[in-house]
N, C-alpha and C positions, 0 to 999 in steps of 0.2 A: 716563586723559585727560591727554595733552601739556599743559605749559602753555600758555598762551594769553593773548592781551590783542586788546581789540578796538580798530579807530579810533572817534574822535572820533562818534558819532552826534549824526545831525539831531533836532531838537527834536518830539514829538508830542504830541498830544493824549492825555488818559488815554482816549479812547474808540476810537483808534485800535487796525486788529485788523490782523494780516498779510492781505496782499493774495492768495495764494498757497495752498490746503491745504495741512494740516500735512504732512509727510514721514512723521510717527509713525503707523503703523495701532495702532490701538484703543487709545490714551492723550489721548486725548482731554479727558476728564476733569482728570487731571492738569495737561494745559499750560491748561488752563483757570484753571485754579487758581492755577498759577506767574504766568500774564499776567495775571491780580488784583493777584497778593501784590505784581509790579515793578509796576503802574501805583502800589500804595500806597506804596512804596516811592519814587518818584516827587515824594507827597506830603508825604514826610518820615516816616511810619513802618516803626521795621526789622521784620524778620524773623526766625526762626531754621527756615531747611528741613530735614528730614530726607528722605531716600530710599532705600527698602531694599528689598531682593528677593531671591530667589533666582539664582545665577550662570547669566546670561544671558536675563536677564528684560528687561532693556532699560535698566538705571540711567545707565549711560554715555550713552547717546543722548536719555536725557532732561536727563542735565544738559547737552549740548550742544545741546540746542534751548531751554534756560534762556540759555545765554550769546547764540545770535541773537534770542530775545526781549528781550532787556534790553537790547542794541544797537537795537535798535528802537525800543525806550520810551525811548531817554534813558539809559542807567545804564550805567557802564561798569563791565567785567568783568576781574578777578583769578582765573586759572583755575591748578591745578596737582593731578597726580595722584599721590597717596602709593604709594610701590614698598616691594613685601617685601623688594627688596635693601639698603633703605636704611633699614627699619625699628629698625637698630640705631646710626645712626649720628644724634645730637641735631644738632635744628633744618634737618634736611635738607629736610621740608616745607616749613617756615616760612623757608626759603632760596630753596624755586620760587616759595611767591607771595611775598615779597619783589621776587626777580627780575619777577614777571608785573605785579605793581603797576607799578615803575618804569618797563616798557618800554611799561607801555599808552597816554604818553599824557597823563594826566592830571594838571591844573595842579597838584597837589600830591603830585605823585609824588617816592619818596622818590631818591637819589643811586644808582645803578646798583651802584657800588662800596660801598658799604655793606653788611654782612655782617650781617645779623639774629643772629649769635653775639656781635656787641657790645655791642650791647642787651640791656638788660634785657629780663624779660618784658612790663613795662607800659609803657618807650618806647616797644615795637613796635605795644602796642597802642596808643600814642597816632597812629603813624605813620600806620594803617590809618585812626582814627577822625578823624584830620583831613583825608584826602584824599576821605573819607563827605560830611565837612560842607562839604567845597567842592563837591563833588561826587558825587552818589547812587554807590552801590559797591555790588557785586555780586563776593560771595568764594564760588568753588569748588571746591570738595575732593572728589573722587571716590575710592574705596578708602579710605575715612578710615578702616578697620581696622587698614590697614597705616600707621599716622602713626606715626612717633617718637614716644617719651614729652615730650618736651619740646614738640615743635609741638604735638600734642596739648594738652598743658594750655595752650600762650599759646593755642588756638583756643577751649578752656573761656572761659578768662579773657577774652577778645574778647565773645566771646557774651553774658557777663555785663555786660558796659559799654556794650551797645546803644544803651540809651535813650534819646530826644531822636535820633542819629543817623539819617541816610539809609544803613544800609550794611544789606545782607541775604547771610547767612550763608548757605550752601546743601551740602549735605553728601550722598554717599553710604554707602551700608552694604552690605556683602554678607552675606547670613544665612549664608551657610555658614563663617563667623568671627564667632560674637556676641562682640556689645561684654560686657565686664565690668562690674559695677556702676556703678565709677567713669571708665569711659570715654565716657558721652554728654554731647554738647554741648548745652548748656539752658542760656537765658536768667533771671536774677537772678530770683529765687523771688520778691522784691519788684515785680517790673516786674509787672501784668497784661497781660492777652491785649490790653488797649488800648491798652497801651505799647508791647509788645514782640508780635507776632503769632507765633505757633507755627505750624507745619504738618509736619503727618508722612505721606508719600505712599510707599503699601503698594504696589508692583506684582503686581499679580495675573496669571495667565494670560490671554493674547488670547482676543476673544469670538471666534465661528464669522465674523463679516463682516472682522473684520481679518484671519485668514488668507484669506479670498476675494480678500481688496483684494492682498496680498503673492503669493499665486499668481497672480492678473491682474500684475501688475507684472510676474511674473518672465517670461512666455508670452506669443504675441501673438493667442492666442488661446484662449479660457476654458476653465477647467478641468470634465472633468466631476465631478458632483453628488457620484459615488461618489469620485473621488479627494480631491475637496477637504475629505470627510467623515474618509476614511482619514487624508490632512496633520494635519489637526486632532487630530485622535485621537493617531498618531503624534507630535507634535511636542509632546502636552498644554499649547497655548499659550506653547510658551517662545520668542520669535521667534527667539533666535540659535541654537536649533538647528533650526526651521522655515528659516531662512534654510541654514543648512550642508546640509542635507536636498536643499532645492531648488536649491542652487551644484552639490551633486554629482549629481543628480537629472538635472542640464538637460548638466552636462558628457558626460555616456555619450548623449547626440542623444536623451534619451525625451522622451516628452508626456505631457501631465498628464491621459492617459484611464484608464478601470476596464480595461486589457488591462495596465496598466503597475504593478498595485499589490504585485503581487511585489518586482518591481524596487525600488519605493516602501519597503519592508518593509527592505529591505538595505541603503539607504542612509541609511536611521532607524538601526540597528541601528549602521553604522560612526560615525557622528555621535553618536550616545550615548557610543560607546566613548570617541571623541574628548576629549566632555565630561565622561565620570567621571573620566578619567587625568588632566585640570587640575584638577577639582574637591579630589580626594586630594592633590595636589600642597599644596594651603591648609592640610591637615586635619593635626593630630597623629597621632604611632603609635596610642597608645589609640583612638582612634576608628575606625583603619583593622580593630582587633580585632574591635568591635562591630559591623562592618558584614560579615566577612569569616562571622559566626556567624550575621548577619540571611540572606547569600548562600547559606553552605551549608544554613539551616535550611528557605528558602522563606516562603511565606504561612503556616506554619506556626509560625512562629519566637513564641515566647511573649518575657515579660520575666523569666520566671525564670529562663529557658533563656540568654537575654544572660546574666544575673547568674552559671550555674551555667559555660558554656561561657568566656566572657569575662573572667571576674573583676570585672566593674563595675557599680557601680547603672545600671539601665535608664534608667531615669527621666532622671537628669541627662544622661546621655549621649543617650538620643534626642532630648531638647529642643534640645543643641549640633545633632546632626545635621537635624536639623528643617527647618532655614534651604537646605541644599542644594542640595533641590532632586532628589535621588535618592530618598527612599523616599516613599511615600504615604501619607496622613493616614491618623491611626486610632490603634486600640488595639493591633493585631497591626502591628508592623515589616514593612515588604516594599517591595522595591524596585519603582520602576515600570517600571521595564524590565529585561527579562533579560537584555538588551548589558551593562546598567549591574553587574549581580549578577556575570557574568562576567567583565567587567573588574578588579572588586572580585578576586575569586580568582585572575584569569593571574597576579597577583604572590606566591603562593605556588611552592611546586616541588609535584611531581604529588605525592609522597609526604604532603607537606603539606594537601595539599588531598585527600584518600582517607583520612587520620587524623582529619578536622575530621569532613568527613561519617560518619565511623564512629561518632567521639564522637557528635554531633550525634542519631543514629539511637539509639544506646544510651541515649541518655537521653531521647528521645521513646518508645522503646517501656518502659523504669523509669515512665514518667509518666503511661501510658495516652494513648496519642496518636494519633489516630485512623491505621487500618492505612496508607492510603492514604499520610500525611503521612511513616509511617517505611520507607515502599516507596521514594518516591521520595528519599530519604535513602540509603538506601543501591543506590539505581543507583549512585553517583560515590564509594560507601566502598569502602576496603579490604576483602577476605574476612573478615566479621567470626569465624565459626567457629564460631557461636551457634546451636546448633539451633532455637530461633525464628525464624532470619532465612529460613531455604527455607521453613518453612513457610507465614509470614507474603508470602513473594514469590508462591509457589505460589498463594496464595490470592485475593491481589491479581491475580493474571495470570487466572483464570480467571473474579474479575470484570468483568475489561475484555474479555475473549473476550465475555461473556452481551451485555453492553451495546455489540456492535457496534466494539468497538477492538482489534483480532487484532495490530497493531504494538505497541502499550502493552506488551501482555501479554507478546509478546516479547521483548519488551528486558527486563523482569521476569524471565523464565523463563532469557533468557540470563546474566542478570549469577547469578540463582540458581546456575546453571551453573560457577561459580567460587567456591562455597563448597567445604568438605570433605564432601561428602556421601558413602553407603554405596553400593555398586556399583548394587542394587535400583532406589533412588530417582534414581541417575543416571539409569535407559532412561525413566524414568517423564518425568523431565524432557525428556531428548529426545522422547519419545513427543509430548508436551504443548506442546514448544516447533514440534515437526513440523506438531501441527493450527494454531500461530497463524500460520505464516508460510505454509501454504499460501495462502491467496485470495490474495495478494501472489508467492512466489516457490515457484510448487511445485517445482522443481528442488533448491533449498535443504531447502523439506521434503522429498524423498525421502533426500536424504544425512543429515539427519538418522535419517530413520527405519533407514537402514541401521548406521548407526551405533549405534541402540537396539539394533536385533536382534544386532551384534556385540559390544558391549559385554559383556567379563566380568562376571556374575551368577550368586547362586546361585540355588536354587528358587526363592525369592522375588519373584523376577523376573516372574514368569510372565505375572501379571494384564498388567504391562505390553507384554511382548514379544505379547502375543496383540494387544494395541491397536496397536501399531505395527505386524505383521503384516496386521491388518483395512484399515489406513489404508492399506498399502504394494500390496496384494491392489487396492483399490477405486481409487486413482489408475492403477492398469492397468502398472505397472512389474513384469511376470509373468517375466522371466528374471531380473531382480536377486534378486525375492521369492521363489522356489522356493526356490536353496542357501540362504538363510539365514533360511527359516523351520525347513527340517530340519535345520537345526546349533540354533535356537531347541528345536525340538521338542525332541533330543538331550539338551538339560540343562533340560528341566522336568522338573517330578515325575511319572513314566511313570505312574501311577495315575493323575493329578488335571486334575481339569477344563480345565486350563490347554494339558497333552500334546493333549487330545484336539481343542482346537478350535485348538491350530496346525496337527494335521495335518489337520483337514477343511479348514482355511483353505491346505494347500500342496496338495490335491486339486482345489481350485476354482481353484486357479492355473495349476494342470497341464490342468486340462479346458480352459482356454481358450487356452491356449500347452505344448503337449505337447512341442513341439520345442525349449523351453528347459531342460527338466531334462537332467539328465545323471547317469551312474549314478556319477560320482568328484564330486558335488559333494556336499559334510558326509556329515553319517550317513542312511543309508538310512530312508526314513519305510516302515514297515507299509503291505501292499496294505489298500486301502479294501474290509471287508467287506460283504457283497450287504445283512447287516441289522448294521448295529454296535450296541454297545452303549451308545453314548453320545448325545446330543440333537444335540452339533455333528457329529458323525460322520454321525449320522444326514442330515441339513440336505445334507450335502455329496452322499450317498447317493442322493437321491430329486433332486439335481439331474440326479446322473448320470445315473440311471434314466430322469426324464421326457426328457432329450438324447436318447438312445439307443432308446428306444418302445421297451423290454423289457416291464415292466410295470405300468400304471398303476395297479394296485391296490399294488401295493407300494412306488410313486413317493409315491402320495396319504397312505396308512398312514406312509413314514417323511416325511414333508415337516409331517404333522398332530404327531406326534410332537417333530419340532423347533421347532415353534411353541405348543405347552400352554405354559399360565404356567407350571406347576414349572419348565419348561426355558430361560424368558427370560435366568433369570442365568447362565446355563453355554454358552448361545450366541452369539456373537458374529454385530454386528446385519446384516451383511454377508451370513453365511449365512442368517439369516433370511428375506432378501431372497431368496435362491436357492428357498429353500424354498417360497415363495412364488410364485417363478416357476413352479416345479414344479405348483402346484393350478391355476396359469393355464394353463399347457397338458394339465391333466386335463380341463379343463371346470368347474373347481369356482371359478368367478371371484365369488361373493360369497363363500365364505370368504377365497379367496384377496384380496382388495381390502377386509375387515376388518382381517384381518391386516397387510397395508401400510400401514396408517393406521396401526397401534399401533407398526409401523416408523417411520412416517416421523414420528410426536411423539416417540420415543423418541430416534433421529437428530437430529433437530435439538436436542431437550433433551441429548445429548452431544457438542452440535456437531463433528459430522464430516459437515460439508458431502457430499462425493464418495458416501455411504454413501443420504443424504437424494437425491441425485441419482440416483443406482440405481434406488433406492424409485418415483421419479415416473415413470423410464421404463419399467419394471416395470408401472407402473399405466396408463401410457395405451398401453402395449401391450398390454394383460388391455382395456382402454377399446374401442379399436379391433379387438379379434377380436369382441366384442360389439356393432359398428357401431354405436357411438357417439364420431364421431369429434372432434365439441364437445368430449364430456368427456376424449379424450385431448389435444386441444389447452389445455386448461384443465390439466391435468397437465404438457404442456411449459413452458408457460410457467411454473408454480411451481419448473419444475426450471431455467430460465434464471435465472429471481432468484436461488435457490441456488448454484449453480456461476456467479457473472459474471466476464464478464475473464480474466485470467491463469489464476481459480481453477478452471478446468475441466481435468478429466482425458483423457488420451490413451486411456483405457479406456470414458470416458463420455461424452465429444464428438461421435466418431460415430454414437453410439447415439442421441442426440438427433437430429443433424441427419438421419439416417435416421429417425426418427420421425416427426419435423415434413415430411419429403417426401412418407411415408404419410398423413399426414391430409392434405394438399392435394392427394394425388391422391384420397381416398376422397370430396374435396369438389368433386373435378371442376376441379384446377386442377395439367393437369400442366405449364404454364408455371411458374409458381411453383415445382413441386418441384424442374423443372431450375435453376431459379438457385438453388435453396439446395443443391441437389448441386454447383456448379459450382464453386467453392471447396475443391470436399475431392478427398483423393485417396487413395480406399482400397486402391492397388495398394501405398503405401508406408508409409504413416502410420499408418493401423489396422487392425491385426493384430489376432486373437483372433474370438472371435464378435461383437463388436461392429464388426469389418470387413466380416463375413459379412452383417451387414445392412446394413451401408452399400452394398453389393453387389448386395443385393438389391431395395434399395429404388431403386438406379440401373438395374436390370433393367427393371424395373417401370414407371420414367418416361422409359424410352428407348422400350418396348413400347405404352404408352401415347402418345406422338409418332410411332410409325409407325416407328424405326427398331429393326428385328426385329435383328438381324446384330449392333447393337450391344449390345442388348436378350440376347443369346443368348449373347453372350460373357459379361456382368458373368454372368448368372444361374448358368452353367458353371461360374466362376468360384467365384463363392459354395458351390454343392455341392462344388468340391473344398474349397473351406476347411472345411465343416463336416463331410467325411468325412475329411479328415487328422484332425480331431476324434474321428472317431465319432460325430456327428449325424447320426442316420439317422431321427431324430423329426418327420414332414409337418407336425403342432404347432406346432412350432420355427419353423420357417419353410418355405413351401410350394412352395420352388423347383423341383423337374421339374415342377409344373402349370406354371407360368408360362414356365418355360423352353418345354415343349413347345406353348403358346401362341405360342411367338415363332418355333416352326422353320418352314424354308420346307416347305409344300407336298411341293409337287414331287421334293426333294432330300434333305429330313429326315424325312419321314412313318413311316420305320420308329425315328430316332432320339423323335420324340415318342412312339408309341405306345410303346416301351420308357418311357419316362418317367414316363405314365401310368399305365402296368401297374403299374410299382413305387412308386408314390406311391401306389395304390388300396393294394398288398398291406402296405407300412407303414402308412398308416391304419387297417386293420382290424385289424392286428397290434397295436397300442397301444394301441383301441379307443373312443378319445375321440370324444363325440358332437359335440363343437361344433366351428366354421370356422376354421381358422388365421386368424391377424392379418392383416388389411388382404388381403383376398380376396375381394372380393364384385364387384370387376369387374378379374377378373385375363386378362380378353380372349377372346377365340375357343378355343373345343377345335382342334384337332389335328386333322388330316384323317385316315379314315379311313386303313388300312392297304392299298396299293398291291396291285392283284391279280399272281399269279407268285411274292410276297416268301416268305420261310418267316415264319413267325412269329419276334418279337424272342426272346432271350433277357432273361428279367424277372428273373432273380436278382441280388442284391446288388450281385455282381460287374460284372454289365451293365451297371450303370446306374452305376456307378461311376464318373468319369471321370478319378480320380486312383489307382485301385486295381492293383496290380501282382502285389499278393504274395496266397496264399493265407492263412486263417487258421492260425493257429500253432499246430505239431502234429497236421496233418491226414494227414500222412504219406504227401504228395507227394515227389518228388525234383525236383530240377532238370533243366530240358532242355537238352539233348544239342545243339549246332550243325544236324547233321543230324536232328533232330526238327523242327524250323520248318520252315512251312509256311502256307500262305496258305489264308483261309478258303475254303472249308466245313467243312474240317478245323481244331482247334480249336488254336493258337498258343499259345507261351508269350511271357514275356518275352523279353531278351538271355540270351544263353547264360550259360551258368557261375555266373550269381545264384542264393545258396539261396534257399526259398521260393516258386521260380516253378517251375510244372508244366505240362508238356506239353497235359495235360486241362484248364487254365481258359482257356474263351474269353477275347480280347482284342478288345472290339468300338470300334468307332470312336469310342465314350463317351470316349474315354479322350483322344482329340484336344482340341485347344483351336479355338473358333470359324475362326480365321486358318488353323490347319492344315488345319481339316475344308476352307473352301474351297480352299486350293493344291490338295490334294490331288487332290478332286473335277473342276478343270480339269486335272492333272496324267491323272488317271482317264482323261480324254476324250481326250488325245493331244496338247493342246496343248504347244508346248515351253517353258523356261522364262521367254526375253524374254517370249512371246505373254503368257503369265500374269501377269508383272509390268508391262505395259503395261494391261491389263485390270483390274487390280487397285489401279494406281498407287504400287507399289513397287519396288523396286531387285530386277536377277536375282539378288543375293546373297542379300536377307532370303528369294525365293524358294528356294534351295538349302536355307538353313536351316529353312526350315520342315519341306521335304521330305524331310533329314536325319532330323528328330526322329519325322519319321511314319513312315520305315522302321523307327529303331530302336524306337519301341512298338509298332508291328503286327510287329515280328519277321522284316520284310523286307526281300530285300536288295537290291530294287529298284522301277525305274517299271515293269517287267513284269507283277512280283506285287501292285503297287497297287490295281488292280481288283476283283482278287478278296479282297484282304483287305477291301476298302469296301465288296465286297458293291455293286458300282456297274458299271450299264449305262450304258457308254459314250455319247455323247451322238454325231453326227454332226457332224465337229469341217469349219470354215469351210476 
């Protein structure tokens, strides 16, 4: 507070009140009080005022609405404000109001030149006490912590000489510098409260309507309910930094709505900082210790822990800090704001502050301190080295997985990550850090996982690398996961349980991406035998079998096998799933949907999401071959809660949304199904068999809207996917029905009946009694077979549309250039490929939708523009199409096109 001196004021009544509301939001009270004490004052009785608070509670602004009250009432005003820089040099206070007296004004003011160091202590106070008696007086001292010792005491000694005088003393305090014993100013122990009036004015924080009234100031238009809730909260009634809040608040153009409280959050946060850095400024070193231990310690922070970390009694030292205005009332020390905690430590060096939190930890976990308090302790320690400290992180991480916080836990498992741990317990960590950050960054969790699986380990390892392999298998990353389960496999214990269910788990990798293994990646994993001998081998076994419709009693046999309790703990929950898949397409769907429940509590009690997700689609696809398409929608959606967001996998995404298109069409809504296909794109994005239904399942609702051609292509599509597989199981999915549902008439009648044929002789070949999935209105059969046709060829190879080679070892040769030949006679492939034989037919299956028609107007004699104008494509894409049809029928031109199509020219315009 500047000094100050007021002019001459006009004479008032003691009942007179300002014309004006006060300027002070929610000091009310106070200046109430003050405009008493000067009306008494007025009368002839002094005063002795105190005012103290915490720094930036408002003491300044109340004693300069002390000084225009007193000009108001009659009483002139001596104002000056004590500076730390001048706190060592005598009578420098007692030199401003000196000065402020003489300039104010008043008839008995003293000589301008006159030096209060001349004076004695008690001329000066005569000086004061005669310009009272002529005239009421009003002395203010603001920061009177920081007074010289000598102003100080003449302001003792004044205070003491009150009586009978008109002069009222008026003083503030900052609590973040308590007075010393002998530094309060109090009136003569002799004087009573009737002589001499006392008042001591506490500023406490602002109510909830004084920050309303200072947001309406600041805005010209109100704040809402939710922001001015957040202000308050935020600012904990301290106005000057509610005022810094809203200066920088309104500087960046926001408004004071609930869209703005982020923002809100950040400019509390700079404003705190602002005010701890002056705050510390006041403080001695000692104190800056005891805060620096309350910072690293947290809400946790004990007083024994001050005494042991600190060196100093708690006690005295919180009672100085008390006044500040940084920590919160109570028994446990803690700062109220974490701006204020971090402020407190930027002025260590990092080394510094990673040694405090070490200490800090190390002696909260000596002390038994609850785990939680010595976790977050040593997120910000140095590597303590302490085999308790992974454990104790580990432990902590996986409680905040159970209870919904998958980040907590990783920042746990990562800083864990930076101890000296055994190679073993390193993949365990990654394994474990892989499952928190999935729902958040699966990306990040796959490189972790990969990093588990390559991480130097001995045996010991194993448990882990099987977890990471299950996680890295079920997020659908099947070219990464192949080589570096079979280098995993490689250095587990060739005996032990661990060997056996990475390489069932590099088999279920390979069954659904065959074309990413390669025989130069790690070591060789063992062919999967027809009956293994182990429970995960087996799981993997009976998947392959039911894929394949070899045989379902021996699909059912090993799939039952991998599911007995003996075998829960040697199975990974993954193949389980498969395993289970496997009884759903036997027909055995109440075992098979017992068993996915004991999956899907088990999966979730070892939260791996992607695993739990499996499980649901699993289920409402066993749901829906059962034409209950409620209850598989009731399964989708338990599996959208499971996998939300980010945390959905490239292996399990499609498979959903291919799901949820089947139940809206089995409920008669193939609108619907097309917009939830319209978004995906299975020609790029989803590989594996979880593409093959998404394929399938756009077959389906293109055949269902009436568009056959487009309906014909995905369906094609699909069977090649699942026969580069080896799905050759009608179970699996029932695509020649539906395909041959969608061909024309007229043009495909011999491609449907082949389709037929062999989806009859696969279902009886497997022998399962019940309806594939989502089949019960898969459209029109197929028109009868054209009179004149020979009959289709129904073997494997027929129907095959991606098929080239013969089986391996059949001890064909390859054809000879001059062996091609156009059907009736039966064509191989391109010349010179081993594997291809002269003897296997090449039937037009083997075309993709687009080329079967080029071709077919090709057949008829149209020429290329004709057919790209018809068609509505370029004569180029027409050449290429017609390229690729010579070269899989084996022909070397439009001549032999007919006859390889098996196609009766049409009567061309």
């Amino acid at each position: 507070m500047p000094p100050t001196s007021a002019p001459r004021p006009g004479r008032r009544t003691p009942g007179d009140a300002p014309a004006e509301p006060s300027p002070l939001a929610g000091r009310e009270r106070e200046e109430a009080l003050l405009t008493a004490a000067l009306l008494n004052l007025r009368r002839g009785r002094p005063a002795v005022a105190g005012v103290h608070g915490p720094p930036g509670i408002g003491r300044s602004a109340l004693l300069d609405r002390a000084a225009v009250l007193a000009a108001r009432a009659g009483v002139r005003v001596a104002a000056a404000q004590a500076c730390r820089d001048e706190s060592g040099r005598p009578h420098s206070l007692a030199a401003r109001l000196h000065g402020a007296l003489a300039r104010s004004g008043h008839a008995a003011a003293p000589p301008p030149h006159r030096q209060p160091q001349d004076l004695e202590r008690a001329a000066l106070c005569r000086v004061f006490l005669a310009a009272a008696r002529t005239e009421p007086l009003l002395v203010v001292v603001d920061d009177v912590q920081w007074a010289d010792q000598a102003s100080l005491r003449w302001l003792q000694a004044l205070a003491r000489r009150l009586a009978g005088t008109p002069l009222m003393l008026l003083t503030a305090h900052s609590d973040a510098a308590p007075a010393a014993p002998g530094d309060h100013i109090t009136p003569c122990p002799l004087d009573g409260e009737h002589t001499v009036a006392r008042h001591t004015l506490t500023l406490g924080p602002l109510p909830d309507p004084a920050v309303g009234r200072l947001l309406a100031e600041a805005w010209p238009t109100p704040a809402d309910p939710a922001f001015q809730e957040a202000a308050a909260r935020a600012a904990d009634g301290n106005p000057a930094l509610l005022r810094s809040v809203i200066s920088q608040f309104a500087r960046h153009g926001r408004t004071p709505t609930g869209d703005n409280l982020d923002h809100l959050a950040d400019c509390t946060a700079e404003a705190v900082r602002r005010r701890t850095r002056q705050t510390l400024t006041v403080l001695p070193e000692e104190l800056h210790g005891i805060l620096r231990v309350i910072a690293a310690a947290g809400p946790d922070c004990t007083h024994p822990m001050i005494a042991a970390l600190a060196g100093a009694p708690a006690p005295r030292a919180l009672a100085r800090l008390s006044g500040t205005g940084l920590l919160l009332p109570g028994d446990r020390p803690a700062f109220r704001h974490p701006a204020a905690a971090e402020t407190v430590l930027a002025a260590l060096t990092a080394e510094s502050r990673e040694e405090l939190h070490a200490r800090a930890a190390a002696w909260a976990y000596r002390t038994a301190a609850p785990d939680s308090a010595v976790a977050r302790m040593l997120l910000s320690a140095r590597p303590a080295g302490a085999a308790w400290a992974v454990g104790l992180l580990r432990g902590e991480a996986a409680r905040h997985r159970t209870t919904g916080r998958p980040a907590d836990a990783a920042r746990l498992l990562r800083r864990a990550l930076h101890e000296p741990v055994p190679p073993a317990q390193r993949v365990q960590l990654l394994t474990e850090l892989a499952a928190a950050v999935l729902p958040t960054d699966p990306e990040t969790a796959d490189r972790h996982l990969r990093q588990a699986l390559l991480a130097p380990a001995g045996t010991t390892a194993g448990p882990a690398w099987v977890s990471a392999a299950e996680l890295l298998v079920a997020r659908g990353d099947m070219a990464a996961a192949q080589p570096l389960i079979a280098r995993a496999a490689g250095r587990a214990a060739p005996d032990g349980d661990e060997a056996a269910a990475l390489r069932a788990l590099y088999r279920l990798a390979e069954q659904s991406e065959p074309e990413a293994a390669h025989e130069l990646d790690g070591p060789r994993v063992p062919p999967l035998p027809p009956r293994p001998a182990t429970a995960a081998e087996a799981a993997a076994a009976a998947w392959r079998t039911a894929l394949r419709g070899h045989d379902i009693g021996l699909a059912r046999d090993l799939a039952r096998t991998a599911l007995a309790p003996a075998a829960r703990r040697t199975v990974p929950l993954l193949l389980q799933v498969a395993a289970c898949h496997a009884l759903v397409l036997s027909g055995d769907h109440d075992e098979a949907r017992t068993a996915l429940d004991t999956v899907l509590l088990r999966a979730r009690h070892a939260d791996v999401p992607p695993v739990a997700g499996l499980a649901l689609l699993v289920t409402g696809l066993a749901e829906l071959a059962r034409g209950r398409p409620g209850a598989a929608a009731d399964a989708l959606d338990r599996a959208r809660r499971i996998m939300p967001g980010r945390g959905r996998t490239p292996f399990l995404t499609p498979g959903l949304i291919a799901l949820a298109a089947l139940v809206r069409l089995e409920q008669g809504e193939p609108d619907a199904a097309e917009r939830l296909l319209a978004p995906a794109h299975p020609y790029g994005t989803a590989a594996g068999l979880s593409g093959a239904l998404l394929l399938y399942a756009r077959g389906r609702t293109h055949l269902a809207r009436g568009h056959r051609e487009q309906a014909l292509t995905d369906l094609l599509e699909c069977g090649r996917r699942l026969l580069a597989r080896q799905v050759t199981n009608p179970a699996f999915l029932p695509w020649r029905r539906i395909a041959a549902s969608a061909c024309d008439p007229a043009a495909d009648g011999t491609v449907a009946a082949a389709l037929l044929a062999e989806e009859q002789r696969l279902t009886h070949a497997w022998g399962a009694p019940a309806t594939p999935a989502g089949t019960a209105a898969d459209g029109p059969r197929p028109p009868a077979e054209p009179a004149g046709r020979r009959a289709p060829d129904t073997s494997p190879r027929a129907t095959d549309p991606s098929a080239r080679r013969t089986a391996p070892g059949d001890g064909t040769s390859a054809a000879r250039p001059e062996d091609r030949r156009p059907p009736p006679r039966p064509a191989a492939g391109r010349a010179g490929e081993p594997g291809y034989s002269s003897a296997d037919p090449l039937p037009r299956q083997q075309l993709t939708g687009a080329e079967l028609r080029v071709a077919g107007l090709a057949a008829d004699g149209l020429p290329n523009r004709a057919i790209a104008d018809r068609l509505s494509v370029t004569p180029r894409t027409v050449e290429l199409h017609l390229t690729k049809t010579y070269r899989k029928l084996g022909i070397r031109g439009r001549a032999e096109l007919a006859a390889a199509l098996e196609h009766r020219p049409k009567a061309t315009p």
